[in-house]
BAVEX-141757 format. One line per 8 residues: number of its first residue (from 1); for each residue x, y, z of N, C-alpha, C. Coordinates in steps of 0.1 Angstrom, whole numbers. Atoms other than C-alpha are relative to their C-alpha. Layout:
REM residues N
NUM> X,Y,Z,X,Y,Z,X,Y,Z | ... .
This chain:
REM residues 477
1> 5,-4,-13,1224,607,619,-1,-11,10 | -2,4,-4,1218,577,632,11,-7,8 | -10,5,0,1252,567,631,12,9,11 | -4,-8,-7,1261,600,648,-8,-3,18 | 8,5,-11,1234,588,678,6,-7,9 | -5,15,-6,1248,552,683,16,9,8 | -14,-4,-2,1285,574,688,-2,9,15 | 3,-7,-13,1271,597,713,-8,-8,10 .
9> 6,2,-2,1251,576,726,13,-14,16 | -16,9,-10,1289,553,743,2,9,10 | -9,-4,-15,1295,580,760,-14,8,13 | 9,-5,-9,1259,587,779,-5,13,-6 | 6,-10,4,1251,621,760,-16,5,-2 | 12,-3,3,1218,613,746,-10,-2,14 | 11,2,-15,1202,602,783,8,12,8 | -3,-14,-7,1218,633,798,-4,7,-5 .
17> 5,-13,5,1206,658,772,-17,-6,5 | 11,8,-2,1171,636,776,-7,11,19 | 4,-9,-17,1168,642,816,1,17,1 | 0,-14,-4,1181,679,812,-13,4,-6 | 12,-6,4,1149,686,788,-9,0,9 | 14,3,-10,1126,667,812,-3,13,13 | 1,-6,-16,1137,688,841,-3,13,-7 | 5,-19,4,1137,724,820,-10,2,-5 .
25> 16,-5,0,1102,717,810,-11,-4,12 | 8,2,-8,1089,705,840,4,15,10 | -1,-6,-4,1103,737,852,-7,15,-7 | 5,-5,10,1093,760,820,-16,-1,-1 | 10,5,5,1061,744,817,-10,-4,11 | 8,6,-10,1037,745,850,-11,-4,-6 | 10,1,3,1008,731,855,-10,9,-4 | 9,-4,6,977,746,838,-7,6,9 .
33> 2,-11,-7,964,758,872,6,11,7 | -9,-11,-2,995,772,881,-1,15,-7 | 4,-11,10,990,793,849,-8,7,2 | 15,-6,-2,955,800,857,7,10,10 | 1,-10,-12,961,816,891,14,10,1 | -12,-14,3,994,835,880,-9,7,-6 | 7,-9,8,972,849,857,-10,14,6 | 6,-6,-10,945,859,881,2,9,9 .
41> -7,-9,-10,969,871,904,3,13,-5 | -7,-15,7,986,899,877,-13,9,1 | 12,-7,3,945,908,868,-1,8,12 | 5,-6,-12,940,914,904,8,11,5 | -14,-6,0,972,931,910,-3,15,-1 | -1,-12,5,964,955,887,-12,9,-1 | 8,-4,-2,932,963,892,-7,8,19 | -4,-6,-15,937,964,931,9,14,2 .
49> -8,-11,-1,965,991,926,-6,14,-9 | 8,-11,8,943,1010,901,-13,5,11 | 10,-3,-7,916,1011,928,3,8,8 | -6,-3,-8,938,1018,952,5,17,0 | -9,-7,3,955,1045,937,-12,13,0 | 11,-8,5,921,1063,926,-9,6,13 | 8,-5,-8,907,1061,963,14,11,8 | -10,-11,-9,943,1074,984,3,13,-9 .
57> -6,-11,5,953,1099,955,-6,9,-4 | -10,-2,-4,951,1129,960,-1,1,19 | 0,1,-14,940,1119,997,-7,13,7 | 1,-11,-9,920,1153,1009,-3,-6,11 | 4,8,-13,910,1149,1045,-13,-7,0 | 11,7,-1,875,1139,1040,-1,-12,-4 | 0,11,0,886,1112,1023,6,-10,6 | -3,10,-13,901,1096,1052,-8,-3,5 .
65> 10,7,-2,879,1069,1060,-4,3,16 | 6,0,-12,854,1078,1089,6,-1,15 | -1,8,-15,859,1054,1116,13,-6,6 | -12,3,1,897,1048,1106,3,14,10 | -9,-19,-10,904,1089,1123,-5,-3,11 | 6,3,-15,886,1076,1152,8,-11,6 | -15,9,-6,911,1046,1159,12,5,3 | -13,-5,-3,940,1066,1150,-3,10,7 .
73> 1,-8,-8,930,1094,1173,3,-3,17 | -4,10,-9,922,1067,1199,15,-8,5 | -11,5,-1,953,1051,1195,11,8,6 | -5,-12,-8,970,1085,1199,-1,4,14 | 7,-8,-13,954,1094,1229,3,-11,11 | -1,11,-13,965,1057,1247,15,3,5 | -15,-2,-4,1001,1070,1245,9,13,3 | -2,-17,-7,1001,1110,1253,3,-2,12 .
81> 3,-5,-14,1007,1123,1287,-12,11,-3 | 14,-7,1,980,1141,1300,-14,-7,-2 | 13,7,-1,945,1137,1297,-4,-11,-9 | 4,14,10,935,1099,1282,-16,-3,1 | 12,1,5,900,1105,1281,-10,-2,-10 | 3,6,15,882,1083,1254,-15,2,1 | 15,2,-1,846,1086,1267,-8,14,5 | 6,-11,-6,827,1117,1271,-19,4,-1 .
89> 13,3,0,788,1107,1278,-10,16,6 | 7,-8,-3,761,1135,1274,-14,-3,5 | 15,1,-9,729,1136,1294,-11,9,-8 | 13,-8,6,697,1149,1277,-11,-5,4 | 15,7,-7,659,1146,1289,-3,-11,-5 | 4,17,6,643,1115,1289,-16,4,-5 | 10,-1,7,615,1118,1265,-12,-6,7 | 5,3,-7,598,1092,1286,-6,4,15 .
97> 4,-11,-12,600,1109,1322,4,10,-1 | -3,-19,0,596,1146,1321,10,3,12 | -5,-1,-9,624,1157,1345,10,-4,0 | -8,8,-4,647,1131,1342,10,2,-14 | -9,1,9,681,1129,1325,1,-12,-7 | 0,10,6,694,1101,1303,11,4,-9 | -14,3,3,726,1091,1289,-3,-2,-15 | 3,-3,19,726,1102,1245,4,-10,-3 .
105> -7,4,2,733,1076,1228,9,4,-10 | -13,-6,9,767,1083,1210,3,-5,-15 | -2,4,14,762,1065,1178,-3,11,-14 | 2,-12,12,766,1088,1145,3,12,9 | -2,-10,-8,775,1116,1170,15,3,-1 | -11,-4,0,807,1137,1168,5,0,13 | -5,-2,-17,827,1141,1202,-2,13,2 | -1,-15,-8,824,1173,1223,13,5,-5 .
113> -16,-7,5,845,1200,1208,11,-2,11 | -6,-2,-6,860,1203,1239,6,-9,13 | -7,15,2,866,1167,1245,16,-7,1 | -14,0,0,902,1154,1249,6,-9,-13 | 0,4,14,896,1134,1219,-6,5,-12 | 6,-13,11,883,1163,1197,13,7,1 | -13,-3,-1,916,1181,1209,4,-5,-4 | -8,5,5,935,1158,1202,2,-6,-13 .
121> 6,6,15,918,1148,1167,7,14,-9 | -8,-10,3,926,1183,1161,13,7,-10 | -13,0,2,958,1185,1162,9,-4,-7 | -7,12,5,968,1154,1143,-8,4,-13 | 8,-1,18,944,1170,1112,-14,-5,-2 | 8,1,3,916,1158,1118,-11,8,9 | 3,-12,-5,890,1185,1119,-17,-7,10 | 14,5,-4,852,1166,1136,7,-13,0 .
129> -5,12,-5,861,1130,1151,-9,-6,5 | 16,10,-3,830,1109,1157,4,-1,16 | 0,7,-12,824,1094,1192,10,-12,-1 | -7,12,1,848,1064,1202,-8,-8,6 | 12,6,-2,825,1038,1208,7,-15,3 | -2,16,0,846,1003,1211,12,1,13 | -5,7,-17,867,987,1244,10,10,-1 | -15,-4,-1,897,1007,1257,13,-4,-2 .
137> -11,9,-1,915,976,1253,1,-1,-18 | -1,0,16,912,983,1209,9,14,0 | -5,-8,2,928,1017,1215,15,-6,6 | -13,7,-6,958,999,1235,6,-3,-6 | -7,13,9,962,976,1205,5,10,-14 | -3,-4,11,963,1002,1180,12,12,2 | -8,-10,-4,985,1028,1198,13,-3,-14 | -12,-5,9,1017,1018,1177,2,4,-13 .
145> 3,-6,14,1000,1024,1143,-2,12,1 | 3,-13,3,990,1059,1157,18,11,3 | -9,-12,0,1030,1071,1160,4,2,-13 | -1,-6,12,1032,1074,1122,-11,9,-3 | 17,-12,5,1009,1101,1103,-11,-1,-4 | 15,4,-3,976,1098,1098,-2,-6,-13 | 4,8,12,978,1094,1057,10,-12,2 | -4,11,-1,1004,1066,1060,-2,-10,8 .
153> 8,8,-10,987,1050,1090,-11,-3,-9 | 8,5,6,959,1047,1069,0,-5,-14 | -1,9,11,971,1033,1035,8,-13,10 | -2,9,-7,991,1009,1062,-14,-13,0 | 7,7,-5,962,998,1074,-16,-6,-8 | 3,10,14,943,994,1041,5,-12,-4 | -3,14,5,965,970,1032,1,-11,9 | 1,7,-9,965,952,1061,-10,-5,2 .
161> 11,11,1,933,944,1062,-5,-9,-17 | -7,10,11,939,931,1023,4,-11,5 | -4,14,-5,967,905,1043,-15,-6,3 | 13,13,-9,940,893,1067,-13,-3,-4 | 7,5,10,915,891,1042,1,-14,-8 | -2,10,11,936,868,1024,4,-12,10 | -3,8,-6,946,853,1052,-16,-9,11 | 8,9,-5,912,844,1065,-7,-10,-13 .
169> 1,9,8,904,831,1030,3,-16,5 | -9,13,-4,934,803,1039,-10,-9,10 | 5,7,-14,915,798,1073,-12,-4,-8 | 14,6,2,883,793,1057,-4,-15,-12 | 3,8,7,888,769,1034,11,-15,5 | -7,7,-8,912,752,1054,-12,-9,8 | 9,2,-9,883,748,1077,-11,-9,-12 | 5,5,13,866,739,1044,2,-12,-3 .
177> -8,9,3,885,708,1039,5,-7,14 | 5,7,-12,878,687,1072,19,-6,0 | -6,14,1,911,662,1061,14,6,-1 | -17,-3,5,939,688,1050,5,11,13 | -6,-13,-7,961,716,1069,-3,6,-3 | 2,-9,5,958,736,1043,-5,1,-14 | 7,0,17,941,744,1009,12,0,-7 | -13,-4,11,967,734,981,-3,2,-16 .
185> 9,-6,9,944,744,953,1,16,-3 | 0,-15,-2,958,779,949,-5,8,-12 | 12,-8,7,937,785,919,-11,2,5 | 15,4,-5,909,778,940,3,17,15 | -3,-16,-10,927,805,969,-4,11,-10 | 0,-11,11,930,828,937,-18,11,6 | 9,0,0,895,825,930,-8,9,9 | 11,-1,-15,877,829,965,4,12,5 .
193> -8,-14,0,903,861,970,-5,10,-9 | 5,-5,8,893,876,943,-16,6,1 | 16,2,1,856,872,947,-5,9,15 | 4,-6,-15,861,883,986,5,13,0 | -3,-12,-5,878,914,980,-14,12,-10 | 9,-7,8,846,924,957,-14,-3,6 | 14,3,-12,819,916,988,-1,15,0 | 4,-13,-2,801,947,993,5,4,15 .
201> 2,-4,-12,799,948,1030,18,-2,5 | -11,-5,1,842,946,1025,4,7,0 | -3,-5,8,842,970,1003,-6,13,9 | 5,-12,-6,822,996,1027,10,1,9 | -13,-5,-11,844,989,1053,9,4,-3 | -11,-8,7,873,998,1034,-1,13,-3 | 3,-16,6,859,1029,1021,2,7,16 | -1,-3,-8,851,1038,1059,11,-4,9 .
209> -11,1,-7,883,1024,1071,-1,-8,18 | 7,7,-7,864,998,1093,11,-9,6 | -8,15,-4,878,968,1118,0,-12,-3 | 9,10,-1,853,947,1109,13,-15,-9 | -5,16,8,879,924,1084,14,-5,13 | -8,4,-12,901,921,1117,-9,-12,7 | 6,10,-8,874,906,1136,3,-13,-4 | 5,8,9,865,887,1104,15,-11,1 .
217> -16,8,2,904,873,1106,1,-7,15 | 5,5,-9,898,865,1143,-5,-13,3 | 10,10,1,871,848,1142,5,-15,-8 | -6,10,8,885,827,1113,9,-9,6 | -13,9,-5,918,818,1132,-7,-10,13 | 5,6,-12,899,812,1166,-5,-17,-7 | 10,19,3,877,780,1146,12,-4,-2 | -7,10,5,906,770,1130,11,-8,7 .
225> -11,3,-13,930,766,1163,-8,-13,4 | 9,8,-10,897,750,1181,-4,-13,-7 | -1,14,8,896,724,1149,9,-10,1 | -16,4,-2,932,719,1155,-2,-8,12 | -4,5,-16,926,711,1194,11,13,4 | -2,-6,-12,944,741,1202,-5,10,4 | 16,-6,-7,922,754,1229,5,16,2 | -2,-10,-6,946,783,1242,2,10,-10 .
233> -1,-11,13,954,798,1209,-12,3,-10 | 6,-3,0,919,796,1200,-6,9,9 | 1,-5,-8,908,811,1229,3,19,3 | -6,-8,-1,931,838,1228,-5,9,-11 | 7,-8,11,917,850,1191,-14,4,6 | 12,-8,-12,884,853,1209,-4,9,6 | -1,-8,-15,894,872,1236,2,15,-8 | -2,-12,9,913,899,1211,-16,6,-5 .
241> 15,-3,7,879,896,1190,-7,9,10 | 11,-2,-5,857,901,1216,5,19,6 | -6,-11,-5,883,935,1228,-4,10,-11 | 3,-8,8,877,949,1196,-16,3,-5 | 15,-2,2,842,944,1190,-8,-13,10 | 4,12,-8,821,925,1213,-9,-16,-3 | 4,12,4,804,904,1195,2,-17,-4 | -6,18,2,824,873,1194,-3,-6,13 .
249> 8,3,-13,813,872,1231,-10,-15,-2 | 15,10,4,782,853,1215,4,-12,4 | -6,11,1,803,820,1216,0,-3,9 | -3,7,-18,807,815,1254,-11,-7,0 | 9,11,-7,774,800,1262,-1,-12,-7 | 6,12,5,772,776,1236,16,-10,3 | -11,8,-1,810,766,1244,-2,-7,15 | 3,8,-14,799,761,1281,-10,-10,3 .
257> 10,11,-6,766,741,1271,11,-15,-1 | -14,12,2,796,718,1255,10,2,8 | -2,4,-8,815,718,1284,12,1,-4 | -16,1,8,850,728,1266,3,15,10 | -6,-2,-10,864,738,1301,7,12,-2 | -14,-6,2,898,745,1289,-3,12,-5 | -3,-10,13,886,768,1260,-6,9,12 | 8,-6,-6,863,784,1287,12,8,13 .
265> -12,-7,-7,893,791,1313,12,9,-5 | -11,-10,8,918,805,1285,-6,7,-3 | 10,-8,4,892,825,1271,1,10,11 | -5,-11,-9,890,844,1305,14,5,3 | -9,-3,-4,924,841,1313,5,16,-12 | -1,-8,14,930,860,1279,-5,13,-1 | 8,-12,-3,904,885,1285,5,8,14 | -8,-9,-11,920,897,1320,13,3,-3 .
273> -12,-11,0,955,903,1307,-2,7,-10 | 0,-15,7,942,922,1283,-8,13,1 | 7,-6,-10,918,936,1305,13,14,7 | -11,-8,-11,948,945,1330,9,10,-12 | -4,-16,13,970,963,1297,-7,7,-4 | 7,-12,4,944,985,1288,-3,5,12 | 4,-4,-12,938,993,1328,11,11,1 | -12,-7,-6,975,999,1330,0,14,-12 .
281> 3,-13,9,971,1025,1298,-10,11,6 | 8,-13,-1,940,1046,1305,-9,0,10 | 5,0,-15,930,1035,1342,-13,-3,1 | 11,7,0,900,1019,1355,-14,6,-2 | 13,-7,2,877,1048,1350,-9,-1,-15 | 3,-1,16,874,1044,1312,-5,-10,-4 | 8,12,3,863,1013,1313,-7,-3,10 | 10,2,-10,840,1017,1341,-12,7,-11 .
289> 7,-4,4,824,1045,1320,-9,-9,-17 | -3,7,9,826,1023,1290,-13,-12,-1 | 10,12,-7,806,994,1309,-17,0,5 | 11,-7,-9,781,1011,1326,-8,13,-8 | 8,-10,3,773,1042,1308,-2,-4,-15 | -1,5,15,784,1035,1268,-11,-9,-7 | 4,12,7,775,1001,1259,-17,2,6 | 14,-2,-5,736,1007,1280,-5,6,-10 .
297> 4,-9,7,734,1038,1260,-4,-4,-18 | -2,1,17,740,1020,1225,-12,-18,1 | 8,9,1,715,988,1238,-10,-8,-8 | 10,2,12,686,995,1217,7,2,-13 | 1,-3,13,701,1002,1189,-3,9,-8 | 3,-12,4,697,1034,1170,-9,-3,-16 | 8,-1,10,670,1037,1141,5,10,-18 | -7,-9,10,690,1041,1109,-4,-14,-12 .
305> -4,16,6,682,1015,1077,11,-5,-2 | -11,10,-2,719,1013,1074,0,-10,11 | 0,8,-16,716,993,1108,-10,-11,-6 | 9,9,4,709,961,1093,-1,-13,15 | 2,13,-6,698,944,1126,-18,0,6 | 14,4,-6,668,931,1147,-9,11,3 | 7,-13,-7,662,966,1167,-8,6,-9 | 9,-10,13,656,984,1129,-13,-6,1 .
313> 10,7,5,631,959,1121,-10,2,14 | 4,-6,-13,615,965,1158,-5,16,-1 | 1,-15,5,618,1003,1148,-14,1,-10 | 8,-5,11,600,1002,1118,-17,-10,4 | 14,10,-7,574,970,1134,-14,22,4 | 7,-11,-7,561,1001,1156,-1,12,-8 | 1,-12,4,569,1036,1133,-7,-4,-16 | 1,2,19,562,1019,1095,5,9,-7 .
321> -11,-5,15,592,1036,1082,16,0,11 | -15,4,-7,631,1036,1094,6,16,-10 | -5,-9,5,652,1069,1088,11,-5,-5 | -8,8,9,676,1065,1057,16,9,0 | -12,-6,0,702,1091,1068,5,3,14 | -5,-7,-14,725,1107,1096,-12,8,9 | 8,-13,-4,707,1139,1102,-16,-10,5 | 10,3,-5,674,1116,1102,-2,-7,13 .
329> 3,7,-12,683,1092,1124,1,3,14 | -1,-3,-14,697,1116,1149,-13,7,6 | 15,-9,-2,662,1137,1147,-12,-9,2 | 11,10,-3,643,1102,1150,-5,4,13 | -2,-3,-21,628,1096,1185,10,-13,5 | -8,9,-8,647,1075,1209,-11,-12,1 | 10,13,-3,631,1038,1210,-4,-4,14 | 8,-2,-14,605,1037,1237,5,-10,7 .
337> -7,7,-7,610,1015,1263,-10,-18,-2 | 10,7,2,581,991,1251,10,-4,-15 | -6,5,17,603,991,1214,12,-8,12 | -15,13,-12,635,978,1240,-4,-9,1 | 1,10,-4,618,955,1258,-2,-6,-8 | 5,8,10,602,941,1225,13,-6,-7 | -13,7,4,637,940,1209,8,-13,11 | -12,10,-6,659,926,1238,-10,-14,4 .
345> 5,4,-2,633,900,1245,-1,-11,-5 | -5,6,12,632,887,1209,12,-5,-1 | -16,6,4,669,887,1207,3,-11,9 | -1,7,-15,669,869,1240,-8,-17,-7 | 8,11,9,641,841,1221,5,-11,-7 | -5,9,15,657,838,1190,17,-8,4 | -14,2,-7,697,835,1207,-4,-21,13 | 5,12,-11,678,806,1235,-5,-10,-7 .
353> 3,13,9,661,786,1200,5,-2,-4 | -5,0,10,689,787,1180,13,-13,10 | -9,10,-13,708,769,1218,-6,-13,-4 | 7,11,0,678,747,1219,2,-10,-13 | -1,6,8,682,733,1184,9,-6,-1 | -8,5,6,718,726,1184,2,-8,15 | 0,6,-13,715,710,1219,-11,-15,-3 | 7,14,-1,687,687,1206,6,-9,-11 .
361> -9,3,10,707,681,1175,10,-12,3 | -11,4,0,734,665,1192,6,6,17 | 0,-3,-13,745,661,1226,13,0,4 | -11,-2,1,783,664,1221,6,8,-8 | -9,-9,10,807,685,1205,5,-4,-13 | -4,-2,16,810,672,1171,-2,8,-8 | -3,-13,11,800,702,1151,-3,13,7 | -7,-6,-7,813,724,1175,1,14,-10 .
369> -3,-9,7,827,744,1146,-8,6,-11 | 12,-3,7,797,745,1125,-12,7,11 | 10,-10,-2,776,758,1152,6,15,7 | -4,-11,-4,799,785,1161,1,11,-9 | 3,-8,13,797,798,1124,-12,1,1 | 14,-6,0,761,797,1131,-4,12,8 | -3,-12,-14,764,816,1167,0,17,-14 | -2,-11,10,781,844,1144,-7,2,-7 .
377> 10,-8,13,759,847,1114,-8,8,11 | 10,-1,-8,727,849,1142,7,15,8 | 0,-8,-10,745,875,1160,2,14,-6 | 8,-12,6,744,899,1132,-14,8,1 | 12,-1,-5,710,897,1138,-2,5,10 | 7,-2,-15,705,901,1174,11,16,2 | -6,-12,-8,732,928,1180,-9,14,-3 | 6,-6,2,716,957,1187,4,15,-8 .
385> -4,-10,8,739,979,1161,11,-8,-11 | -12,10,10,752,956,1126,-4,12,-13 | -2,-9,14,760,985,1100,3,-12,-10 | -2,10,17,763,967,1062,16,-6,4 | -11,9,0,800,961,1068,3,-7,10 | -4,8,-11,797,946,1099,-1,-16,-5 | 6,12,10,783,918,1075,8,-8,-9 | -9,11,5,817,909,1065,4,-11,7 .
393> 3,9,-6,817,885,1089,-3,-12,-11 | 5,10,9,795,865,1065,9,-7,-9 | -9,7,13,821,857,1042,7,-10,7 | -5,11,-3,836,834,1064,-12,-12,2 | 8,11,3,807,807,1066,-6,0,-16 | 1,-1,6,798,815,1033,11,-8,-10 | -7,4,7,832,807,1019,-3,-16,9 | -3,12,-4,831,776,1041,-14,-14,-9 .
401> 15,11,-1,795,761,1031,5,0,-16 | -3,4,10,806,769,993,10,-9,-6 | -12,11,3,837,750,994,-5,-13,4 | 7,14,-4,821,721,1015,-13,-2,-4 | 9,8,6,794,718,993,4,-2,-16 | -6,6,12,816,711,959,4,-15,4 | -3,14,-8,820,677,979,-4,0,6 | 9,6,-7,794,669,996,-18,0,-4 .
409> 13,1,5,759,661,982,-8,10,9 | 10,-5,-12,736,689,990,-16,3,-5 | 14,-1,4,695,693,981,0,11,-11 | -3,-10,11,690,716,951,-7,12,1 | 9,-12,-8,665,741,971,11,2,12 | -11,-4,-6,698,742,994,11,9,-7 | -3,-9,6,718,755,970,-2,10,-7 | 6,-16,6,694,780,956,4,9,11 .
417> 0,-8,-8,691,793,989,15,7,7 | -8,-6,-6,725,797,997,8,12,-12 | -2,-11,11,729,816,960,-4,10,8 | 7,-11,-7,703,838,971,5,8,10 | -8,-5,-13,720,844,1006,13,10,-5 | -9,-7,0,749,848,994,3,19,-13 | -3,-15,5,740,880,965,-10,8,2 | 7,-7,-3,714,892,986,16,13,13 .
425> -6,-7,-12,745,901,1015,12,8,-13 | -14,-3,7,775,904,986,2,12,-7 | 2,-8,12,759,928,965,-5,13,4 | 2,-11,-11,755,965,972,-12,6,-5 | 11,-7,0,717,967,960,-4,5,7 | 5,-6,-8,707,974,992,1,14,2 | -4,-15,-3,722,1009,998,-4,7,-10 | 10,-14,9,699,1019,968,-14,1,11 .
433> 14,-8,-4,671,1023,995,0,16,7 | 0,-15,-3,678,1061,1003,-8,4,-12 | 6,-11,15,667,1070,964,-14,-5,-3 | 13,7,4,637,1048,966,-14,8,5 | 16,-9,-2,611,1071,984,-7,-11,11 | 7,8,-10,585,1058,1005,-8,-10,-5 | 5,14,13,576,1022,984,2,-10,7 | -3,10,-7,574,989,995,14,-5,-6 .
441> -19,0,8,607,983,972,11,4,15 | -10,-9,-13,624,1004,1000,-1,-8,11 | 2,9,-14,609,987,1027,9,-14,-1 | -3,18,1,620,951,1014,16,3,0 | -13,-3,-2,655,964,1010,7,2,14 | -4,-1,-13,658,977,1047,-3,-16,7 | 1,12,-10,646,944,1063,6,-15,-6 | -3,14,8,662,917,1036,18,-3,6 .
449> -14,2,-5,701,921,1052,-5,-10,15 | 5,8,-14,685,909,1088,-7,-12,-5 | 0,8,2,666,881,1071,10,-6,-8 | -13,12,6,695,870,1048,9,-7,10 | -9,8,-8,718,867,1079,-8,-11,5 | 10,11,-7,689,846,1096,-1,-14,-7 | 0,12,9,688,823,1063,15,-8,1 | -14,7,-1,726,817,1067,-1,-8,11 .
457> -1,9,-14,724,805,1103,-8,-9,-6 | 8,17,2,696,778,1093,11,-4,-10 | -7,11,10,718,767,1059,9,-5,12 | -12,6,-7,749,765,1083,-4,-10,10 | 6,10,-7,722,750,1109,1,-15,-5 | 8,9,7,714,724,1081,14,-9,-9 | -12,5,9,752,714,1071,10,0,13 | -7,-3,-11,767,707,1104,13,-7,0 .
465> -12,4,1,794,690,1086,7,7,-2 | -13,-13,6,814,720,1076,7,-1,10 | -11,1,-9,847,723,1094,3,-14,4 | -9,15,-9,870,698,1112,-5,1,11 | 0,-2,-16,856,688,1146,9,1,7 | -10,0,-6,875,694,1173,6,-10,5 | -8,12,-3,901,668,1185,-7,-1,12 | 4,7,-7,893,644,1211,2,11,16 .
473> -3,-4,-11,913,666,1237,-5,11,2 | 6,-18,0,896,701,1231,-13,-3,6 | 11,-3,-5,865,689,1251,2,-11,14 | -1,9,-9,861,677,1287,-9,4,8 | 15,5,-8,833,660,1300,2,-4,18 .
């Protein structure tokens, strides 16, 4: 054998077979997290397609998610001839002045049969079509998903919010990781993907066929541009955000006390052409009504415990109980004008100490992108209408604070509390308070979503290193 070696060995054989092994097992033979997260991936795979399969098949209409027939109706209705009427505001007495009208608010409310988006819900299959309740400039953006049919629009757009789920993961731990582009830990992506598509307040929105993981992707990209330095393509996520739901709004004042000009000029720019394309679609009346009558109407906030914000807790302050259904909350009373002022007041308080802090904190934009994950958490809170899945949101400071604190020393009553946080919002105890009766149990459940988000903003307050600050050029003094 040897002798056979030494022979092969003249003419280069044995260092050529040598190198071919190395390379076919360094090919054959990945790393140990590679393995891991192939693995992960098949579990998920198949468990995702089993879910999947059990909620679309055999698809009756009721189970077409909610608030999903209300986009695709909307969307329909941006690109008909004929009547593009998305808003159709009813007047009922005002409980407070005998005599006087007052504009319903349209939340949980079906549209007027005779409505042009009741017609038109109709016709496309769907038989009752809620109210449309969000900017004209969200029906603009969805028009091209409403020229396919309504069930393949809507498994589309299931999985679509999947991508951008996975893709705000990327963003958030990107953001996570002050030093790199991008997370190259893709057992660690695996993981956090995994874990996010099994958040409750995901998981509702999916069922109801929600925007909320759009925002949530938004939002994500917006920090991660404005970590970058770039202002315009942050800006621009914003702007979309804020078209689809308005609460990404929140961000402006605290970008103006920091003096980030640029971001503050693209921002608007951003918001008037997409202003002007939804004008040019369904004309300036729709978003007059929209501005003026709508958004007023939906101010206080409607008295439902799903409605995990400030207003409930305001509700229940004054009634000592919160209605746990539709039918109840529409038969509640309308919140006086003394419950308003008390809400918008507070919100107004809490929104001006949360400035004050990060203003005494620090008198420049270095955690810029740490207090604008705070902004968001806080404005779960304040808005005066955050259903449970609006609460996906959370998962992006959530993922950020758990990733940036596997590296970085944090107090150990810090990370209880952000346990806590995070399986008081992730977990879908809450939605057992319908079966609980009238108990303090029930109570603690309706008002624990509004204080968890409030615990988030202080952790995120209390870790203002998360994220990359923004570059030198993204602010100008």
């Amino acid at each position: 054998m040897e002798a056979w070696r030494a022979r092969l060995s003249r003419f280069g054989l044995v260092s050529w077979v040598k190198r071919k092994m190395r390379v076919e097992r360094s090919v054959l033979c990945p790393t140990w997290n590679t393995l891991a997260a192939g693995a992960f991936a098949v579990l998920w795979v198949g468990a995702f397609v089993r879910q999947e399969w059990q909620t679309l098949q055999p698809l009756p209409g009721q189970r077409v998610g909610e608030d999903f027939r209300v986009y695709y109706v909307a969307g329909r209705l941006a690109w008909r001839a004929g009547d593009r009427t998305l808003y159709a505001p009813q007047l009922v007495p005002d409980a407070a002045v005998p005599g006087q009208l007052v504009i319903e608010n349209p939340q949980l409310r079906f549209a007027d049969s005779a409505s042009a988006l009741a017609e038109l819900g109709r016709a496309v299959g769907v038989r009752r079509v809620l109210n449309y309740l969000y900017p004209p400039t969200f029906a603009t953006l969805l028009s091209p998903l409403s020229h396919i049919p309504l069930r393949p629009a809507t498994i589309v757009w299931r999985e679509l919010n999947v991508v951008l789920l996975f893709a705000t993961v990327l963003l958030a731990l990107s953001l996570a990781r002050a030093a790199a582009a991008r997370p190259r830990d893709w057992l660690e992506v695996i993981v956090v993907f995994v874990a996010a598509t099994f958040f409750f307040p995901y998981l509702d929105g999916q069922l109801l066929g929600q925007a909320g993981v759009l925002v949530l992707f938004l939002w994500a990209a917006g920090l991660y541009a404005l970590a970058r330095g770039r202002i315009s393509m942050s800006a621009a996520c914003f702007a979309v955000g804020t078209m689809v739901k308005l609460t990404p709004a929140a961000v402006v004042p605290i970008l103006l006390l920091r003096r980030q000009w640029r971001w503050c000029v693209a921002y608007a720019t951003s918001m008037a052409a997409l202003l002007l394309l939804s004008v040019a679609q369904f004309g300036w009346r729709e978003h007059s009504v929209f501005f003026r009558q709508i958004i007023p109407a939906m101010a206080c906030g409607i008295p439902d415990a799903r409605n995990a914000s400030l207003s409930t807790l305001i509700f229940y302050a004054f009634h000592g109980r919160v209605p746990i259904d539709r039918l109840a909350a529409l038969a509640a009373p309308i919140p006086s004008t003394m419950e308003c002022g008390a809400y918008k007041i507070l919100a107004v308080c809490l929104y001006a100490g949360i400035l004050a802090i990060m203003l005494r904190r620090a008198r420049d934009a270095r955690h810029l992108v740490a207090e604008l994950l705070a902004v968001g958490s806080l404005s779960l809170v304040l808005a005066p209408v955050s259903w449970y899945h609006a609460y996906v949101f959370a998962a992006l400071p959530l993922i950020v604070l758990w990733r940036s604190s596997s590296s970085v020393e944090r107090a150990f009553s810090w990370k209880i509390a952000l346990l806590v946080v995070t399986c008081v919002i992730g977990t879908p105890f809450v939605s057992a308070a319908p079966v609980l009766g009238e108990s303090f149990l029930r109570s603690a459940l309706i008002t624990i979503y509004p204080f968890a988000a409030l615990g988030l903003t202080i952790l995120v307050l209390m870790s203002p290193d998360v994220g990359a600050p923004p570059t030198s050029h993204g602010a100008q003094r």
